[in-house]
VOGU-3710 file (C-alpha; in Angstrom, 3 decimals, decimal comma):
1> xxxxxxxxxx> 80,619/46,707/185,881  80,743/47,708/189,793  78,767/50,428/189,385  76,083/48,294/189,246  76,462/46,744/191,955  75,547/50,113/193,685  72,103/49,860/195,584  69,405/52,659/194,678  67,924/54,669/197,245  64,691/51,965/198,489
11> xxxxxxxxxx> 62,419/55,078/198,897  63,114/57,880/196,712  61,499/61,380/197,368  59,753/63,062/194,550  59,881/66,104/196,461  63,526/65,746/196,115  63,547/64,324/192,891  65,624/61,747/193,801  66,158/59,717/190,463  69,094/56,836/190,512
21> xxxxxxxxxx> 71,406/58,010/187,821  72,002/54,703/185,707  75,525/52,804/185,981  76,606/53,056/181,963  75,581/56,805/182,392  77,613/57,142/185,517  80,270/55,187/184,406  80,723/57,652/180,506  80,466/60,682/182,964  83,613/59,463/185,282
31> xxxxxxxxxx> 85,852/58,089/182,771  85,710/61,361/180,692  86,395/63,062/184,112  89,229/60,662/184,685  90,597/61,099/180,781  90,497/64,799/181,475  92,482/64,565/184,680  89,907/66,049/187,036  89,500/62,878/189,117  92,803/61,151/189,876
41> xxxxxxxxxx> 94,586/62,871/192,865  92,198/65,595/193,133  89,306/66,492/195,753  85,890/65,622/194,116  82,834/66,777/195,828  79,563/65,092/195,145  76,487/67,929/195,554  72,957/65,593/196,028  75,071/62,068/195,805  72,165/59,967/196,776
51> xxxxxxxxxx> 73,376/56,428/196,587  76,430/57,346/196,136  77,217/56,194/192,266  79,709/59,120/191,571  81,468/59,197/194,991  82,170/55,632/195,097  83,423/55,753/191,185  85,614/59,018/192,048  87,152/57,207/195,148  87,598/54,075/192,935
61> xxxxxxxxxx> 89,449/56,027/190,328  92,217/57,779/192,667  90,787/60,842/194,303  92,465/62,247/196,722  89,515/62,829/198,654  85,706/62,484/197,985  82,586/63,782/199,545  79,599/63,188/199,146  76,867/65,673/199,966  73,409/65,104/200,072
71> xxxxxxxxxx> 70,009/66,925/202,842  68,472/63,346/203,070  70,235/61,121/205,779  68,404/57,824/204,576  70,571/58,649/201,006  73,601/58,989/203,409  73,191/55,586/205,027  72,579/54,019/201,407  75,658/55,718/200,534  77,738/54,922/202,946
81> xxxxxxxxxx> 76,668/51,539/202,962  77,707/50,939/199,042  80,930/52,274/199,691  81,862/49,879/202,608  80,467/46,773/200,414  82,662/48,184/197,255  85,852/49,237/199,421  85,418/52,712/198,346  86,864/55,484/200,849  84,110/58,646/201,065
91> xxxxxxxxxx> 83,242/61,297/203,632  79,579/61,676/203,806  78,176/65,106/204,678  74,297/65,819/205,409  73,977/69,596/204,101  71,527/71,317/202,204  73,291/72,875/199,078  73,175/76,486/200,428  74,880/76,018/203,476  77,361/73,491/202,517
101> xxxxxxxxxx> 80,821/75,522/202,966  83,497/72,844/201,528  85,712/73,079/198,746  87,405/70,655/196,197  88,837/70,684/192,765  86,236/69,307/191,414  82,196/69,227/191,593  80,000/66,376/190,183  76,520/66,664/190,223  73,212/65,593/189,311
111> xxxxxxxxxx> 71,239/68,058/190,514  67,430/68,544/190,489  66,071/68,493/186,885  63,048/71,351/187,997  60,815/69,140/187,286  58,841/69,294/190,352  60,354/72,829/191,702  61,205/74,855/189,147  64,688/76,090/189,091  65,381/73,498/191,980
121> xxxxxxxxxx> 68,830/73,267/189,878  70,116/76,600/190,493  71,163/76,306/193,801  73,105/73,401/192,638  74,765/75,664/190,085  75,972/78,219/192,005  77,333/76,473/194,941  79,096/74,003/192,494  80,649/76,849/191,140  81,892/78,750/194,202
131> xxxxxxxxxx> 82,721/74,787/195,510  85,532/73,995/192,610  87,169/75,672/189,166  86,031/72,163/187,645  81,997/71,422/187,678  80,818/68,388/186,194  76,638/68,787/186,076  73,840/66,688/184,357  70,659/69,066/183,190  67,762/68,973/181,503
141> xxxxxxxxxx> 69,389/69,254/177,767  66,104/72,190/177,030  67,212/74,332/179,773  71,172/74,390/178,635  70,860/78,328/176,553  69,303/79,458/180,349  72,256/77,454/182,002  74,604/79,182/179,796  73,631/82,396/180,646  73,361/81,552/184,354
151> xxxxxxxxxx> 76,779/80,280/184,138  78,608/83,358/182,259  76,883/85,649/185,339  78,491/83,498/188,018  82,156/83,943/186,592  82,521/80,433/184,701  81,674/79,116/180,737  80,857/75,570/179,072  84,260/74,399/178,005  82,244/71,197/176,972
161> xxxxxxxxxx> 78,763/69,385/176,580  77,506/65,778/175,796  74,390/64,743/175,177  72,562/61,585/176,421  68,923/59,904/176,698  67,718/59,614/180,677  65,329/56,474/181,068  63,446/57,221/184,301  61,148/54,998/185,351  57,774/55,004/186,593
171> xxxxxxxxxx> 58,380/55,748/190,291  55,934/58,040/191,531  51,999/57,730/191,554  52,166/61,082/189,414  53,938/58,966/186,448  51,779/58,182/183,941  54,292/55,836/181,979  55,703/52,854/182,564  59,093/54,850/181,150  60,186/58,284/179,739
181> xxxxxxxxxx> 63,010/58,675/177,710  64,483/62,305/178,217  67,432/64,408/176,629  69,539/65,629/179,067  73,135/66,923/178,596  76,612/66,695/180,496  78,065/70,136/180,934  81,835/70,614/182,140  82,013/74,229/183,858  85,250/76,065/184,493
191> x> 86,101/78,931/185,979
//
């Protein structure tokens, strides 16, 4: 699978919470994008795209345009780096979410799960939302009756959700396992 070939970030920030979403995962979330026609031909923005994963596999799959936003400029370089080595075409913006102004058709995103700044996924939300009609966003699967509510107040609903298991490994000196398994869930927002 090329997604795999994607390099992580070397020095994640857990400040950030910069977790590598995981290839297979990626690669479920983009081909139910691309089977629901909100990749091919369209502009996809990428809010927090760290290494890149979901850029590069929106710019492999026929978007018309991709970019990929993300505050840390050490993501950007890893970024941009895995697209040149897999011949994917992305613009790379460094913008925190709030004052990122560009718009797309649709949003991917795997924002923030809270877990170190609590509600550090809001801000994703809502500029997602104003960003594109389509919003494709990974959350913490025991937040997702907040989200919904959240959601309904900024103008859009849940047209659909899908649940998975998040492996993330022990990174941080905080991490007191070697690996946690967590439910988190896929929600696509329209609006």
């Amino acid at each position: 699978m090329i997604l795999q070939k994607i390099a992580p970030l070397p020095e994640p920030s857990a400040n950030l919470e910069q977790y590598s979403t995981p290839a297979p995962l990626a690669a479920d979330i983009l081909f139910t994008m691309y089977s629901l026609g909100d990749i091919q031909g369209k502009v996809v923005i990428d809010l927090g795209c760290g290494s890149g994963i979901f850029s590069i596999g929106s710019s492999l799959l026929g978007a018309k345009k991709v970019i990929g936003v993300d505050v840390d400029p050490k993501a950007l370089d890893v970024a941009s780096s895995n697209a040149k080595n897999l011949g994917a075409e992305i613009d790379l913006v460094e913008s925190d979410i709030a004052s990122f102004q560009g718009r797309g058709d649709t949003v991917i995103q795997n924002p923030p799960f809270g877990s170190q700044r609590k509600g550090a996924d809001r801000p994703f939300i809502k500029k997602a939302i104003e960003c594109a009609e389509t919003v494709y966003s990974l959350h913490m699967e025991q937040t997702e009756p907040f989200l919904q509510r959240e959601i309904s107040d900024l103008g859009a609903h849940i047209e659909y959700r899908k649940s998975y298991k998040f492996n993330i490994p022990h990174m941080f000196g905080f991490h007191k396992k070697e690996k946690k398994s967590v439910d988190i869930v896929l929600l696509l927002i329209r609006r």
